[in-house]
C-alpha positions as CSV (number, residue, x, y, z in Angstrom):
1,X,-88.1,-60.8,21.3
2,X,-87.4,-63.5,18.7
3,X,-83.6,-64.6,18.5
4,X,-82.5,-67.4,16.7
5,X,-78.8,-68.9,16.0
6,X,-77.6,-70.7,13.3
7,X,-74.1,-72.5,12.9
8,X,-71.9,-71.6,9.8
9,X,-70.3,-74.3,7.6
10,X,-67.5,-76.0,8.7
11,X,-65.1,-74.4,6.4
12,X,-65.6,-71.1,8.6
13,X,-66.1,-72.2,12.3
14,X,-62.9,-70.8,12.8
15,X,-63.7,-67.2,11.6
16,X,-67.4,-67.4,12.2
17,X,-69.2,-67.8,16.0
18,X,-72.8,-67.8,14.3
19,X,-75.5,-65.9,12.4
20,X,-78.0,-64.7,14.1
21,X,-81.1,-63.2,14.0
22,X,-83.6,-60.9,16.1
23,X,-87.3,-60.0,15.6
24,X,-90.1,-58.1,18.0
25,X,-93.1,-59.1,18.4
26,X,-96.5,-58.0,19.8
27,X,-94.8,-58.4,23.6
28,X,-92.6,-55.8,22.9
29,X,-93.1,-52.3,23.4
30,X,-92.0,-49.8,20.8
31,X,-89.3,-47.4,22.6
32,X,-88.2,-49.5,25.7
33,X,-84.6,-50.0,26.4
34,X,-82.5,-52.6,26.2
35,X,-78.8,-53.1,27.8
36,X,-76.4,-55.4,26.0
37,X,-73.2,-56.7,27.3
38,X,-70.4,-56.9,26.1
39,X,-68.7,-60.2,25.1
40,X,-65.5,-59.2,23.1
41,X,-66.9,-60.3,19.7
42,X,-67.5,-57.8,17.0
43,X,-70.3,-58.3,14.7
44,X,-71.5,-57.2,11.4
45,X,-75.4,-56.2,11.5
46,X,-78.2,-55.4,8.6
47,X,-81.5,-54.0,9.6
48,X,-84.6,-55.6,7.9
49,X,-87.0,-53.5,8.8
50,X,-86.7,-50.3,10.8
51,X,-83.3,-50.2,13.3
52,X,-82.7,-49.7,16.4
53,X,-81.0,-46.7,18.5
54,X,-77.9,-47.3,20.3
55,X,-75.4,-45.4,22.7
56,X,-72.0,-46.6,23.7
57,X,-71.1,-45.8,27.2
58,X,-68.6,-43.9,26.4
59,X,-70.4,-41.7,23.6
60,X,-73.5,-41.1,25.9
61,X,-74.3,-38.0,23.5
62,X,-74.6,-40.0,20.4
63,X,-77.1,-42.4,19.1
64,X,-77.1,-43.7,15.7
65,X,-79.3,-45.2,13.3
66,X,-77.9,-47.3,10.6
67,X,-79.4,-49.8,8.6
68,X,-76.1,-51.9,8.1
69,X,-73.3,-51.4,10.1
70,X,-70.0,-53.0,12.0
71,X,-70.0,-53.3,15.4
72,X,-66.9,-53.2,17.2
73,X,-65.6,-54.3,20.6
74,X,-67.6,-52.7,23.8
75,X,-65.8,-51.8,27.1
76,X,-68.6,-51.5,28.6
77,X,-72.4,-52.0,28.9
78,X,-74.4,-50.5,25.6
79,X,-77.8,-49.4,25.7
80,X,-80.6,-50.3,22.6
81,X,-83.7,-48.2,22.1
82,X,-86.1,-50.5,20.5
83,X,-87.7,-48.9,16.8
84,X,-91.4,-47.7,16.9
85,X,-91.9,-50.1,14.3
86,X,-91.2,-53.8,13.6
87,X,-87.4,-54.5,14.5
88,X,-85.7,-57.5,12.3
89,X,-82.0,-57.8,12.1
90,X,-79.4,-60.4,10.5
91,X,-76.0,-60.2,11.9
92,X,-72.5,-62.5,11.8
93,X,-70.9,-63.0,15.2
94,X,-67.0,-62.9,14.5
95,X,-64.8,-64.8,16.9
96,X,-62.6,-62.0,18.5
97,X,-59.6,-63.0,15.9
98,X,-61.1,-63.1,12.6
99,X,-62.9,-59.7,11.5
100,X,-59.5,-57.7,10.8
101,X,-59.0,-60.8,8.3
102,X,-62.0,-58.6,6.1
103,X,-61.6,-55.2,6.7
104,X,-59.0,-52.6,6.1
105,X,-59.1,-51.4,9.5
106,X,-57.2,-51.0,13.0
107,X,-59.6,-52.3,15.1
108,X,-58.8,-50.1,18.1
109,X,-60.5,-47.4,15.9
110,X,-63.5,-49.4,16.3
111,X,-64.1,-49.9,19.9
112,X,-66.6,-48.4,21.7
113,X,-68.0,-47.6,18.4
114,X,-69.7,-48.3,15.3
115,X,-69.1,-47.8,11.4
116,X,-71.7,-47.7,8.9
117,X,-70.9,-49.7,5.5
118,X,-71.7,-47.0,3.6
119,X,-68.6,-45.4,5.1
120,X,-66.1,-48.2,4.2
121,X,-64.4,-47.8,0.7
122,X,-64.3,-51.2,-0.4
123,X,-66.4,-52.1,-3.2
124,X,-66.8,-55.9,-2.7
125,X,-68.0,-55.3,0.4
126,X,-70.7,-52.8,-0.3
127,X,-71.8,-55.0,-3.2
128,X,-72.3,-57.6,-0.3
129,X,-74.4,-55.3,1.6
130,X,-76.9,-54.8,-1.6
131,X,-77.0,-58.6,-1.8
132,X,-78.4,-59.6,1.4
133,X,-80.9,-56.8,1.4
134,X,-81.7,-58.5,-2.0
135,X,-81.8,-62.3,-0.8
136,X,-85.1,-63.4,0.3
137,X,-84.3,-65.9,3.3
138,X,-82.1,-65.9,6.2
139,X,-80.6,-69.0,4.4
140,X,-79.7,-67.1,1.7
141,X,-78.5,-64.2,3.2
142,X,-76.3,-66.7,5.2
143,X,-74.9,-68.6,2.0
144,X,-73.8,-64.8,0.2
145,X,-71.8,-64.5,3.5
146,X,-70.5,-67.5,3.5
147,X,-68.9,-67.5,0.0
148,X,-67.6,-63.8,0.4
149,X,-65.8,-65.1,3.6
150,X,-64.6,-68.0,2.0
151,X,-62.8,-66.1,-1.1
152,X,-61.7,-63.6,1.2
153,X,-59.8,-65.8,3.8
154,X,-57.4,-66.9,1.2
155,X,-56.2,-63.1,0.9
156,X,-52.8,-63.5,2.2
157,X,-52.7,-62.2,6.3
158,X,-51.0,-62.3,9.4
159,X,-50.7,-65.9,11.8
160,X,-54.4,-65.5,13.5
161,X,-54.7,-64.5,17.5
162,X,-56.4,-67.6,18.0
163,X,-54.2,-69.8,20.2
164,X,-53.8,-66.9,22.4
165,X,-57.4,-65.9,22.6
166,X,-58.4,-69.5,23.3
167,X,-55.3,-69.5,26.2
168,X,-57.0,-66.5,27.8
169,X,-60.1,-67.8,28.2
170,X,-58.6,-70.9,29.8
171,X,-56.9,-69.4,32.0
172,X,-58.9,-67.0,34.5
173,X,-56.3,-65.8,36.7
174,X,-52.8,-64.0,35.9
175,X,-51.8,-63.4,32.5
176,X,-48.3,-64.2,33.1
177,X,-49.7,-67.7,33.7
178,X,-49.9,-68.4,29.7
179,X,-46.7,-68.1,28.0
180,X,-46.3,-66.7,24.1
181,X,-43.6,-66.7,21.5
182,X,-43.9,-63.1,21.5
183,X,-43.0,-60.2,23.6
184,X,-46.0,-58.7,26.1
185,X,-45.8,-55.6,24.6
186,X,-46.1,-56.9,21.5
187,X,-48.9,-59.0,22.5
188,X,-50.9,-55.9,23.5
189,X,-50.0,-54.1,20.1
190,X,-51.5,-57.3,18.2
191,X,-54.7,-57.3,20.7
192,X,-55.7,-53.6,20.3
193,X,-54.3,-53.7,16.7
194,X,-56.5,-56.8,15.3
195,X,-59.0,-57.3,18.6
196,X,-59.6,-54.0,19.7
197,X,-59.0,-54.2,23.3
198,X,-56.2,-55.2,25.5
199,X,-55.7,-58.9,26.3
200,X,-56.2,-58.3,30.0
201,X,-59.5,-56.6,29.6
202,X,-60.9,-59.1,26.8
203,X,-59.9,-61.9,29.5
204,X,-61.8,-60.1,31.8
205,X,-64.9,-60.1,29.7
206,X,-64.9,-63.1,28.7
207,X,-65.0,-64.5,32.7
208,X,-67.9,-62.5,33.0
209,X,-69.6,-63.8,30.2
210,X,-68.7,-67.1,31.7
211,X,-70.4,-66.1,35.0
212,X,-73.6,-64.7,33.2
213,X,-73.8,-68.2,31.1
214,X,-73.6,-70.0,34.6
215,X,-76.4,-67.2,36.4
216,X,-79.1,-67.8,33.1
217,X,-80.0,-71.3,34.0
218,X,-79.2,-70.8,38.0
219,X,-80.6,-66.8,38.9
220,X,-80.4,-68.3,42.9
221,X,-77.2,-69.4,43.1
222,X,-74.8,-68.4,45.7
223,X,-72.6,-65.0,44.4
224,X,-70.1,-65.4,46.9
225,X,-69.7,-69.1,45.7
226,X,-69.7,-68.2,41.9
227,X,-67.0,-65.5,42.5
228,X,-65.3,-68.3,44.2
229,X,-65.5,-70.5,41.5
230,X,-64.0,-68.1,39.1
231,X,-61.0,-66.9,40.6
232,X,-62.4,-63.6,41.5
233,X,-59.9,-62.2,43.6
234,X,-62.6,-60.9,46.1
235,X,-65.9,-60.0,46.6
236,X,-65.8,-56.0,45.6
237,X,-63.9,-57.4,42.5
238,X,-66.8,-59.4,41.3
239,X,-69.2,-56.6,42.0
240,X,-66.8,-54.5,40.1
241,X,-67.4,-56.0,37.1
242,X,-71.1,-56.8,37.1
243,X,-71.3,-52.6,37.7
244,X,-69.1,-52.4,35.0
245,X,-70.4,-54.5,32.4
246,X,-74.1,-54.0,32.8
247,X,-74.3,-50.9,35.1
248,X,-76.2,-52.8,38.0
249,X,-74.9,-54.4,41.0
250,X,-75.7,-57.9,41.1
251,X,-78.9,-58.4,43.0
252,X,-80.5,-56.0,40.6
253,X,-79.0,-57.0,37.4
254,X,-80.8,-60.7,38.8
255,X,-84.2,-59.0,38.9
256,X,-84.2,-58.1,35.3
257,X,-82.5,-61.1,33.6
258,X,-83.8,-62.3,30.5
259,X,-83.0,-66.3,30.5
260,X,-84.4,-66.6,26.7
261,X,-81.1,-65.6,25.3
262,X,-77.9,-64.1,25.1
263,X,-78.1,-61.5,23.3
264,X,-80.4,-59.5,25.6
265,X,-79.0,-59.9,29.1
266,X,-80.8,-56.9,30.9
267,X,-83.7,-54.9,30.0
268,X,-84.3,-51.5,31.3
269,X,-87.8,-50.8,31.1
């Protein structure tokens, strides 16, 4: 499996994480299954060639096949039946704040789920779509994104999440350790309202996806010690999680890690 990121212009770092692309090749067999973890971004993704199957944990029954859809926040692990042709894909990575900015949507309606475009009544946005099935390149595609983005983020719009989202992921422990000009309750309204989770689960995910980035380089490493390091407060909470977010306890999650990239942490063969 092929993946491949690439950096937006500096005019959208704040809205955009990356691009990214991901393409088979003759290693990988048509059919197997993939599990993705979540990371409490939600992403926009157009097939290129035949796509994939999915299931959300929580829709166990349902697997869809859309060519273009939007991707919304996971609370748990997903699982991704590779095509039995050639798979190619082009997605944006949101950071967690920024995709409500675009779409006419409650985000909490999103999670644990997936819309097709076709399904969205908004005109620019479909003419999008037809565009970067039309564009030739990656760097093309990328560029038609780019400028919709751009003429779009000057559409009038709440004060972003941002400083708080950034605060959270400083800060591993308590929430009440980060203080807000707004009301807690309010704060959880904003999160499942523009995020699409609460601010104590998206916290939550991203320490995990901080303990997966430090497991990647170092499979070896001592658990106990990492769950130490990020202010897990025990041993069963840590393990907790890694059931939770990619349906293995540790040790066997670490026997099927893929260190070539983040987007496929755990293959299920």
């Amino acid at each position: 499996m092929k993946f491949h990121k690439y950096p937006p212009s500096p005019a959208l770092q704040s809205t955009v994480k990356y691009f990214w692309t991901l393409q088979s090749d003759l290693k990988d067999v048509p059919g197997s299954t993939y599990r993705l973890v979540p990371d409490g971004y939600i992403e926009w993704i157009f097939h290129l060639e035949e796509p994939w199957e999915f299931s959300f944990l929580q829709n166990q029954t349902t697997e869809t096949r859309f060519r273009s859809h939007l991707f919304g926040q996971a609370k748990n692990y997903i699982d991704l039946k590779l095509p039995n042709g050639k798979l190619f894909l082009f997605a944006v990575k949101f950071h967690p704040w920024a995709a409500r900015q675009f779409l006419n949507l409650d985000m909490k309606h999103l999670t644990d789920r997936e819309i097709a475009f076709s399904d969205i009544a908004d005109r620019k946005l479909l003419e999008l779509k037809s565009k970067i099935y039309e564009a030739p390149t990656i760097s093309s595609k990328i560029n038609l994104v780019e400028n919709y983005l751009i003429k779009q983020s000057s559409m009038p719009k709440k004060t972003p999440l941002s400083v708080i989202v950034q605060d959270l992921k400083n800060h591993t422990t308590s929430l009440k350790s980060v203080s807000y000009s707004i009301s807690q309750r309010r704060l959880e309204q904003r999160f499942q309202q523009e995020i699409g989770i609460s601010p104590k689960l998206f916290q939550r995910i991203h320490k995990f996806n901080r303990v997966l980035e430090a497991l990647i380089p170092r499979p070896k490493q001592s658990l106990t010690q990492l769950a130490y390091h990020f202010d897990y407060f025990d041993q069963s909470h840590f393990i907790r999680d890694f059931k939770r977010f990619t349906g293995k306890a540790p040790t066997q999650f670490l026997k099927n890690i893929q260190p070539s990239g983040d987007i496929w942490n755990l293959k299920i063969v």
